[in-house]
Every structure is written in C-alpha cells, then in structure tokens.
DOTIFI-720441 format. One record per atom (N, C-alpha, C): residue in three letters; x, y, z. Coordinates in steps of 0.1 Angstrom, whole numbers, plus 5000, padded with zeros to 4 digits. Each point is the difference from the previous one (the first is absolute). Layout:
BEGIN
alaXYZ/...
END
This chain:
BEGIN
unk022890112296/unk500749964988/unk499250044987/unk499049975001/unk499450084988/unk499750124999/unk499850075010/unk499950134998/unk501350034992/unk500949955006/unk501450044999/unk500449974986/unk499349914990/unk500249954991/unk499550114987/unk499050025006/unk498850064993/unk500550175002/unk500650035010/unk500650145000/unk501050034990/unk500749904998/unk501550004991/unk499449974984/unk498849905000/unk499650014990/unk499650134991/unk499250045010/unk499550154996/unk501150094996/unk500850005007/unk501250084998/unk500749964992/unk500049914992/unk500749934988/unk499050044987/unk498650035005/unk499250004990/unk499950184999/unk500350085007/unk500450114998/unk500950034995/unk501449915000/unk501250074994/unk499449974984/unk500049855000/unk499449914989/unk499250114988/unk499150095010/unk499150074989/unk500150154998/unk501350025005/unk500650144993/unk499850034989/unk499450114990/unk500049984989/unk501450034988/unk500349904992/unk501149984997/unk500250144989/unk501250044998/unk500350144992/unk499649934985/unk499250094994/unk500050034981/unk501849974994/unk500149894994/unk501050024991/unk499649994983/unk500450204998/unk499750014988/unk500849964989/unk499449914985/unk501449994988/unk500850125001/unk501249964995/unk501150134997/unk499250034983/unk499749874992/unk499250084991/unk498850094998/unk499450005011/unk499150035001/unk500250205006/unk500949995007/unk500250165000/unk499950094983/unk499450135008/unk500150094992/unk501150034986/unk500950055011/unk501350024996/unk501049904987/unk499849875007/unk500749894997/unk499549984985/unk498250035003/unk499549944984/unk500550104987/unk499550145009/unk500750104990/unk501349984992/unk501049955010/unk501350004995/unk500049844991/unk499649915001/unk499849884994/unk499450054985/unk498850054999/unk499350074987/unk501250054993/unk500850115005/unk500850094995/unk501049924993/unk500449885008/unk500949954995/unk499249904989/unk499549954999/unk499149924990/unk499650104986/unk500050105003/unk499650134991/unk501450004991/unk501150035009/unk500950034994/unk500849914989/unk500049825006/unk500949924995/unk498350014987/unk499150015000/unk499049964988/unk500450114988/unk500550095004/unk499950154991/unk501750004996/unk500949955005/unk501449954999/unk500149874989/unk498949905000/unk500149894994/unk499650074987/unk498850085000/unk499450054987/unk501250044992/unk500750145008/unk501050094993/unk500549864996/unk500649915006/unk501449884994/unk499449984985/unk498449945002/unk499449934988/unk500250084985/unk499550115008/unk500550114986/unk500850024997/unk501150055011/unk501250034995/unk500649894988/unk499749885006/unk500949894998/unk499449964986/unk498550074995/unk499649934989/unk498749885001/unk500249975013/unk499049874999/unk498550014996/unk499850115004/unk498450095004/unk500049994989/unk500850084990/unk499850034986/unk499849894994/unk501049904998/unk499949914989/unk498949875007/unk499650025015/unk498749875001/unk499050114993/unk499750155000/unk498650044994/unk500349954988/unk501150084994/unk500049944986/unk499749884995/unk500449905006/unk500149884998/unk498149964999/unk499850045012/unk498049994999/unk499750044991/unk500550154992/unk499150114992/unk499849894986/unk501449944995/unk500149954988/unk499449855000/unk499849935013/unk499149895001/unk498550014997/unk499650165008/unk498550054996/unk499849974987/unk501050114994/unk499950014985/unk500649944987/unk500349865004/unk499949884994/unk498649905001/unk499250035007/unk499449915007/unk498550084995/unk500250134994/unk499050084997/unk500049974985/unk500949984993/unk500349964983/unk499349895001/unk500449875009/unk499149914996/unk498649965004/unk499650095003/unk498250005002/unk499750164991/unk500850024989/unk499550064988/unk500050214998/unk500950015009/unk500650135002/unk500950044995/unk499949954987/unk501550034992/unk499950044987/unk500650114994/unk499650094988/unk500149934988/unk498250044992/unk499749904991/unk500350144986/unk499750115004/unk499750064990/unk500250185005/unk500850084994/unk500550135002/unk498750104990/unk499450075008/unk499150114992/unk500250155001/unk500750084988/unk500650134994/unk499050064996/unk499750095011/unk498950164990/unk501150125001/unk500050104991/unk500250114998/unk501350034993/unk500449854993/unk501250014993/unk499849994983/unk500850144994/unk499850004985/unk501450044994/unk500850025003/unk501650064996/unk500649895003/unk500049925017/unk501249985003/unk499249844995/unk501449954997/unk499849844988/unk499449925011/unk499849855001/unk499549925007/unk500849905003/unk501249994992/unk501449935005/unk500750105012/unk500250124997/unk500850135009/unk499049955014/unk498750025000/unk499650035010/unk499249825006/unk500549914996/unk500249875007/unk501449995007/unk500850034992/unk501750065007/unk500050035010/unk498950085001/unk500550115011/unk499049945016/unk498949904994/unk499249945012/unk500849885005/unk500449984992/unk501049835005/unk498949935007/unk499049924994/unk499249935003/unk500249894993/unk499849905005/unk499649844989/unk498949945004/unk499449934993/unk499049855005/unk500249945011/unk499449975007/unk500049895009/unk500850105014/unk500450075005/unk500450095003/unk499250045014/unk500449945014/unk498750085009/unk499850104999/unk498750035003/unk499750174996/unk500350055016/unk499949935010/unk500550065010/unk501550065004/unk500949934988/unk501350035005/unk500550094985/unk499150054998/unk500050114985/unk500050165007/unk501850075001/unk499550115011/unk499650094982/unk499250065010/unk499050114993/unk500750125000/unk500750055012/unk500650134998/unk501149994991/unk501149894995/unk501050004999/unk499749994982/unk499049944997/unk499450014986/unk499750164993/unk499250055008/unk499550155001/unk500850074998/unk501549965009/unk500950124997/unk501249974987/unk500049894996/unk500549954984/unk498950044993/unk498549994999/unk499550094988/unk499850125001/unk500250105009/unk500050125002/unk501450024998/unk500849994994/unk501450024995/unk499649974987/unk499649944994/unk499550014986/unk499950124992/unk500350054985/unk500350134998/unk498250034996/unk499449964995/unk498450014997/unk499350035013/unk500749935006/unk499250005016/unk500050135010/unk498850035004/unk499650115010/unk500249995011/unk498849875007/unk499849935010/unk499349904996/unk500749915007/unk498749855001/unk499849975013/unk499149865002/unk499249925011/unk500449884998/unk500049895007/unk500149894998/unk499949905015/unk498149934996/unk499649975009/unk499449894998/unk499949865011/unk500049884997/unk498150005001/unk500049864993/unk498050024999/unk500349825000/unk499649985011/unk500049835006/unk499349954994/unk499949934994/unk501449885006/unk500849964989/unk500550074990/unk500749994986/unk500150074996/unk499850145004/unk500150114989/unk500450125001/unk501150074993/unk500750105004/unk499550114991/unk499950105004/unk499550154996/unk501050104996/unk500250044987/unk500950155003/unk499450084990/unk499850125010/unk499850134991/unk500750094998/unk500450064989/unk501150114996/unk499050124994/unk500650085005/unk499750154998/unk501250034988/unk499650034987/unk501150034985/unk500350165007/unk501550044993/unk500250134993/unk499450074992/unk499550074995/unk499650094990/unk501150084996/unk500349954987/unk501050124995/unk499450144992/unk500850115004/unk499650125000/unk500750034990/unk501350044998/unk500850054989/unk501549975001/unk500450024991/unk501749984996/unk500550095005/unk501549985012/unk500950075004/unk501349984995/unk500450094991/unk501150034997/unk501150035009/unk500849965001/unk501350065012/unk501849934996/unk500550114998/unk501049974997/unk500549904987/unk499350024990/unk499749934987/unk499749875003/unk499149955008/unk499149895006/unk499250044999/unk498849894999/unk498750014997/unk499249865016/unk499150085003/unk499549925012/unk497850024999/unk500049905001/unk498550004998/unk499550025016/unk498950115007/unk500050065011/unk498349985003/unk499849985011/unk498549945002/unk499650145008/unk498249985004/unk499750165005/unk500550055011/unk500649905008/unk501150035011/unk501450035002/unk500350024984/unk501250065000/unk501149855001/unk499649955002/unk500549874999/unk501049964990/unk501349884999/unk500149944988/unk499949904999/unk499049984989/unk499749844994/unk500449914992/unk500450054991/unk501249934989/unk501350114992/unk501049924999/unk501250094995/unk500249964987/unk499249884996/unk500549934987/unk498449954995/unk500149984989/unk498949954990/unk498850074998/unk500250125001/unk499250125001/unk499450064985/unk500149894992/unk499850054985/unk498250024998/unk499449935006/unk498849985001/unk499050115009/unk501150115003/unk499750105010/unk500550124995/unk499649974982/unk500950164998/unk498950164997/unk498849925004/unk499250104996/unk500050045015/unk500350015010/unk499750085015/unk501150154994/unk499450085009/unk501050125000/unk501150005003/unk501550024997/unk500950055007/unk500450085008/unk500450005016/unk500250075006/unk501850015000/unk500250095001/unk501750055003/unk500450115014/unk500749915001/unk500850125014/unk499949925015/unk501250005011/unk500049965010/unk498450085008/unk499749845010/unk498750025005/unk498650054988/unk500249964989/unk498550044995/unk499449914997/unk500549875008/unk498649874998/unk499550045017/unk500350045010/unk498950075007/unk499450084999/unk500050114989/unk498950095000/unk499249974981/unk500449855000/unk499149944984/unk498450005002/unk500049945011/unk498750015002/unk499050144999/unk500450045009/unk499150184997/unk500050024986/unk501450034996/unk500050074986/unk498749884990/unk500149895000/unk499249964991/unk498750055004/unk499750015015/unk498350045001/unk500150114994/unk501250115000/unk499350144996/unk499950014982/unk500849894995/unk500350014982/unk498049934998/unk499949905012/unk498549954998/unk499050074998/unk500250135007/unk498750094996/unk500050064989/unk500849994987/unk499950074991/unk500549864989/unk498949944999/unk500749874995/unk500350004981/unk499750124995/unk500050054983/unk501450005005/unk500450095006/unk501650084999/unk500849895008/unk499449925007/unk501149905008/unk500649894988/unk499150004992/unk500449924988/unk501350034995/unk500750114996/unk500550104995/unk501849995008/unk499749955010/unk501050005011/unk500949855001/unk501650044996/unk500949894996/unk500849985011/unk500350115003/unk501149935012/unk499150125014/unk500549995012/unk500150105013/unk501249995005/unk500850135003/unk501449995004/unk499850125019/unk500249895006/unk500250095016/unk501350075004/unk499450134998/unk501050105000/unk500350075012/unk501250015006/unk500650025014/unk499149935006/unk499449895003/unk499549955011/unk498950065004/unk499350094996/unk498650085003/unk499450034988/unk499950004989/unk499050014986/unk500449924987/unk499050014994/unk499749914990/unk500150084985/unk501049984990/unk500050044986/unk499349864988/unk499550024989/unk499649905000/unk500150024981/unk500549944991/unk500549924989/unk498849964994/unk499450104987/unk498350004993/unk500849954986/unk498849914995/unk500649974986/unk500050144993/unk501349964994/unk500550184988/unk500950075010/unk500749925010/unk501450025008/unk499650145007/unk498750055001/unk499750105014/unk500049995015/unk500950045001/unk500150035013/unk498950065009/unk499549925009/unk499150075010/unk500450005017/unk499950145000/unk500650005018/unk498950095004/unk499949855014/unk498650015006/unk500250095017/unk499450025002/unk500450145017/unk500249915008/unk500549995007/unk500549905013/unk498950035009/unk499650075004/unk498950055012/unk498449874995/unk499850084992/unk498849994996/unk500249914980/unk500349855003/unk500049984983/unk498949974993/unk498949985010/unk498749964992/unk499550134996/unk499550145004/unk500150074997/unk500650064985/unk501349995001/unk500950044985/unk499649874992/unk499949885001/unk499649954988/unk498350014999/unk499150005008/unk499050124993/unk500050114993/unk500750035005/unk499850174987/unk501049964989/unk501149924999/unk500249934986/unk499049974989/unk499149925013/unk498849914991/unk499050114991/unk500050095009/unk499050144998/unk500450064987/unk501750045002/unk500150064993/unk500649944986/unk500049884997/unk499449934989/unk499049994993/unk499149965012/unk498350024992/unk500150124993/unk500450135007/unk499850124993/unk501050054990/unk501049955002/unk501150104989/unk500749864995/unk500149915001/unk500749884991/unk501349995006/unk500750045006/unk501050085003/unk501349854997/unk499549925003/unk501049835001/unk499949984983/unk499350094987/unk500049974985/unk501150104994/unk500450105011/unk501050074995/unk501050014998/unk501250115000/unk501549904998/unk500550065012/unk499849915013/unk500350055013/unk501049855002/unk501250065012/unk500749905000/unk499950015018/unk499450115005/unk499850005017/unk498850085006/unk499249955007/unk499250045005/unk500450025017/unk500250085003/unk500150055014/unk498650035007/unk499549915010/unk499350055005/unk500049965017/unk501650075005/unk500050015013/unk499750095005/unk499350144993/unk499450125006/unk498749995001/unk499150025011/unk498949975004/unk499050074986/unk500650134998/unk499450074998/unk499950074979/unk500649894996/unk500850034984/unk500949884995/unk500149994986/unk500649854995/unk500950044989/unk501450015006/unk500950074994/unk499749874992/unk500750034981/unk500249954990/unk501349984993/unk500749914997/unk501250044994/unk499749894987/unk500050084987/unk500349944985/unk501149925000/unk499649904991/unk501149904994/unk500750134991/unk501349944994/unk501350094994/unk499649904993/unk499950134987/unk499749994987/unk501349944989/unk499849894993/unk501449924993/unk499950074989/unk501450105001/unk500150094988/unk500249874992/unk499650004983/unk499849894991/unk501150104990/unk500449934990/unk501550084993/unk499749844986/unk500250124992/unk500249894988/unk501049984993/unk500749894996/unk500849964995/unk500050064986/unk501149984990/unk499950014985/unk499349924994/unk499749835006/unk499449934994/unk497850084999/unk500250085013/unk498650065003/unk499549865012/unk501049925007/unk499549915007/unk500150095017/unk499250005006/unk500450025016/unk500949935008/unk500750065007/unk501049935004/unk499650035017/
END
C-alpha cells in the first residue's frame, strides 16, 4: 500500500511538474506595440491639425503671448521715452505719426517692423532702424534724402535726391538755387552730370538749366542764353576743353548763342543774330 501510494504519488508529482507554457501579453508583442504607437501617433497629430485648424492653438498662444506682455509692463518694461538720430527735414510731429508710439505703452508689444516700414514711406526718408533698448526705450534712426536738383517735367517742377528719386512736388521755394534738370529720365543721369559740371567749378557757376536730349546727352543753358551741347560718349571730356578754351580765347564773353561740342575733335560756333536797331522819327529805337 505504500509503495503503491507513493508510486501514484510520484506520478502525480511528475505530471504536477511539467513545465507550464510562457503566456506572453498581447501588449507586449512586437507587432501589436508597433501598431498601438501608430495609432497613438496618429489620433496626437490629428488632434493637433483639429487645434489649429479650429483656432484653439492660436488663440491659447495668443492668449499666453498678451498675458506675458502685460505682466512685463508691470515690472517696468514699458516705453518711457522715444530717441531720433539722423532726422533734419522730416518735422517731428510727421515722424511721431508715422511711429504710433505712446507713454506707458509695453515696449514688448511695440512691433518694430511695422513702424520701420511707416517711416520708410516718409518722403525725407531713405531708410530707417527702429530698435528697442530695455527697458523704456525706443530707438529710431533715419537715413535723410539729399536733394540734388530740380526736375522739370511736363510744366511740373519736382525736387530729385542723388538717387534719382522724388522728394517733394510742392514747397520747393527754398530749393530754387539747385540746378534744373529737363527731359524724361534725366533725374537718373543728375547725378553724373553734376560730378562732371564739379570739375570745373568757375564755369559750373555759369550753368542755369541741363536739358536731356533723346535720352543719351546732355545740352546745357549758360547765363547769356548759350547753348552748350555736350558729346554723349565722353561729356567730361567736352566740358574740359570748354573750360580750356575759355581760359584761352574768352569764347563764353562773346556774342555766341551755341557752342557745339559734340565733335571730339573741334567746337563748332554759332553767333547770336544780330537785332537790326531802326530809328524812329522821334530818333528813339524801336
């Protein structure tokens, strides 16, 4: 009986200690996690697009951005005082207009580019900057116009900077000593011509108007209504030998009404017409 007990035992204790199979999570597979990620991936990047689509993204940053910068004014980030270098034309009412700044005003929520491009629309104005200096203080610098000379066009008068530019159309009274230039496109080529009239600065005196003729040369209006036509190739040149042949023969004291000097090589002349004078019976000129 015991053996017999003890046999069965054993044999119970063999089945007993079979070793039982691995049961692996279904989470736990490979595959399973991969596809779980994917889907977790997807509804996250699905929720995003909603957020945005729908605005929320936008107006919770927004909503932070303007809490920041409320919260930055009152611990003393807020414009106490605007400082202007390089402004002498344009007024200081025009160009407060154009920064839209006030007192008390966070300096963090003062956009800079949008300033910049109202005073660079300014007619004085070249280019400016306009950069904040913490923690109160706003910076702009303007780069001026330089006016060069008066362009005539179309019985208009336009004041023209060295860039061919236009700077004012009106109140130009205070700008009547610059040169006149006349003729489509000759506030782009004002510049040159003044360096070349610069080199001979006795005879540049002398010089009332410049008229650009066909779009390639320069004739030019001497006090005593002489006409001077300058070579299109080469005009510094011909008004050199103008200058020359002043110093030597006087030639601008005579009674010339045109100086031709578009031939490299000789300065054709043409006389003013002589006012036949006739006397009356009284003996007065008429």
């Amino acid at each position: 009986m015991i053996n017999s007990w003890n046999t069965r035992k054993k044999t119970n204790s063999l089945v007993c200690g079979r070793p039982r199979p691995r049961v692996r999570p279904l989470w736990r597979s490979r595959w399973v996690a991969a596809f779980l990620s994917s889907i977790l991936i997807g509804l996250s990047v699905c929720g995003a697009w909603w957020g945005w689509q729908s605005g929320t993204v936008v107006r919770a940053g927004e909503q932070v951005k303007w809490q920041l910068i409320a919260g930055s004014a009152k611990v003393g980030l807020q414009v106490n005082d605007v400082l202007v270098m390089g402004r002498k034309e344009t007024t200081r009412k025009t160009l407060l207009s154009a920064i839209r700044l006030s007192r008390g005003t966070p300096i963090l929520a003062f956009d800079l580019e949008a300033a910049q491009q109202r005073i660079e629309a300014l007619p004085w104005v070249r280019w400016a900057t306009v950069e904040r200096m913490f923690p109160d203080t706003v910076l702009v610098t303007i780069n001026e116009r330089r006016p060069l000379v008066l362009w005539q066009h179309m019985g208009r008068f336009a004041l023209i900077d060295f860039d061919g530019e236009v700077i004012l159309r009106k109140g130009l009274e205070r700008f009547a000593n610059l040169l006149v230039v006349v003729g489509e496109g000759a506030p782009n080529h004002a510049a040159s011509l003044l360096a070349t009239l610069g080199t001979e600065p006795e005879l540049m005196r002398l010089v009332k108007a410049a008229v650009w003729v066909s779009k390639r040369r320069w004739n030019l209006l001497l006090d005593g209504d002489i006409d001077v036509r300058l070579l299109e190739e080469n005009p510094a040149a011909a008004w050199r030998r103008l200058a020359e042949y002043e110093r030597t023969h006087q030639v601008l004291e005579r009674d010339v009404q045109v100086l031709d000097l578009r031939f490299p090589d000789r300065l054709i002349v043409r006389k003013a017409p002589k006012m036949n004078k006739e006397s009356n019976d009284t003996g007065q000129e008429t």
